[in-house]
C-alpha positions, 0 to 999 in steps of 0.5 A, spaced: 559 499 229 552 502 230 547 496 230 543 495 224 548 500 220 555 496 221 556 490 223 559 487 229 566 484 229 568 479 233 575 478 237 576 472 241 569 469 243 566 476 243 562 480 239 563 487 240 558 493 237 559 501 238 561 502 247 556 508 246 550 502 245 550 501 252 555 508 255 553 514 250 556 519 256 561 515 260 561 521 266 562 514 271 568 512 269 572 518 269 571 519 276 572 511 278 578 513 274 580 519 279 578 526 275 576 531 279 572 535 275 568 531 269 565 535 264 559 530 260 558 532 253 552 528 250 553 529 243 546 523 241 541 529 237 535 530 241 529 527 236 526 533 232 520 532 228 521 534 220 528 532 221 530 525 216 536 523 214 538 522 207 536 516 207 529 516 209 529 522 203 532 516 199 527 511 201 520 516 201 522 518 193 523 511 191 516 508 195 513 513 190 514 507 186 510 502 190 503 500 188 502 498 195 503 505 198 496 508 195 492 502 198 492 507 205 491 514 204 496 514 210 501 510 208 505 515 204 506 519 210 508 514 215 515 512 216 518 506 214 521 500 219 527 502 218 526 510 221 522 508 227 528 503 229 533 508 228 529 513 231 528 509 237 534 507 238 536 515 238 532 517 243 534 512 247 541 513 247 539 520 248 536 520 254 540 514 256 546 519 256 543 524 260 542 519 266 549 516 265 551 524 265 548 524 272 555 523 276 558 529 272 558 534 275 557 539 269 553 537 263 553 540 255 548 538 252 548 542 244 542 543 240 544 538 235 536 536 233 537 539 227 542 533 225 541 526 224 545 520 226 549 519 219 551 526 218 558 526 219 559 530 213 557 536 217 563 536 222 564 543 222 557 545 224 557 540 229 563 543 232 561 549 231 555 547 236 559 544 240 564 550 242 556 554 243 554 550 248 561 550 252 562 557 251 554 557 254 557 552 260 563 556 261 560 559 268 558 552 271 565 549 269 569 555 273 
């Protein structure tokens, strides 16, 4: 479950979140697991300005609404709460899962700024961005 998007669930004693909060690239374990070669995808979209989930869209429309936005000039152009934990979160987990990629010995990062953390319905596209970057890597992974 993603923080603040789903909720955790329970098993025994323990609450469990998504394993990618704390290992988004897990290039570690595949070698303690006896891998010879470990190609490390990280899939986390590096943030990119003017990029918003649908969401955020919903939310800025709706903000229009509300009399206290026009007291600042610049509070209609600030992001909500919820976009800066979500944008945080993300560009930790990006760079996160480029260190945790470290031990790999070949790293596909796609461009996948263009996306956000909630498009899953673009699975096409970002397949198609993901054999990009493999086709790209090929020479590293021979």
């Amino acid at each position: 479950s993603v923080p603040m998007v789903m909720a955790p669930i329970m098993v025994g004693d323990r609450v469990l979140v998504d394993g990618g909060v704390v290992d988004p690239v897990p290039a570690e374990i595949t070698s303690r697991m006896g891998a010879d070669i470990t190609v490390a995808v990280n899939v986390v979209p590096r943030m990119k300005r003017g990029v918003e989930t649908t969401m955020s869209a919903w939310y800025r429309r709706a903000n229009v609404l509300n009399p206290f936005t026009y007291l600042s000039p610049d509070a209609q152009e600030m992001p909500n709460m919820f976009d800066i934990i979500m944008n945080s979160m993300q560009i930790l987990q990006y760079e996160l899962g480029n260190f945790k990629a470290i031990s790999a010995d070949v790293l596909i990062n796609p461009d996948l700024s263009d996306f956000t953390w909630i498009e899953y319905y673009r699975a096409d596209e970002l397949i198609a961005r993901g054999a990009e970057a493999a086709e790209r890597a090929l020479p590293a992974i021979h």
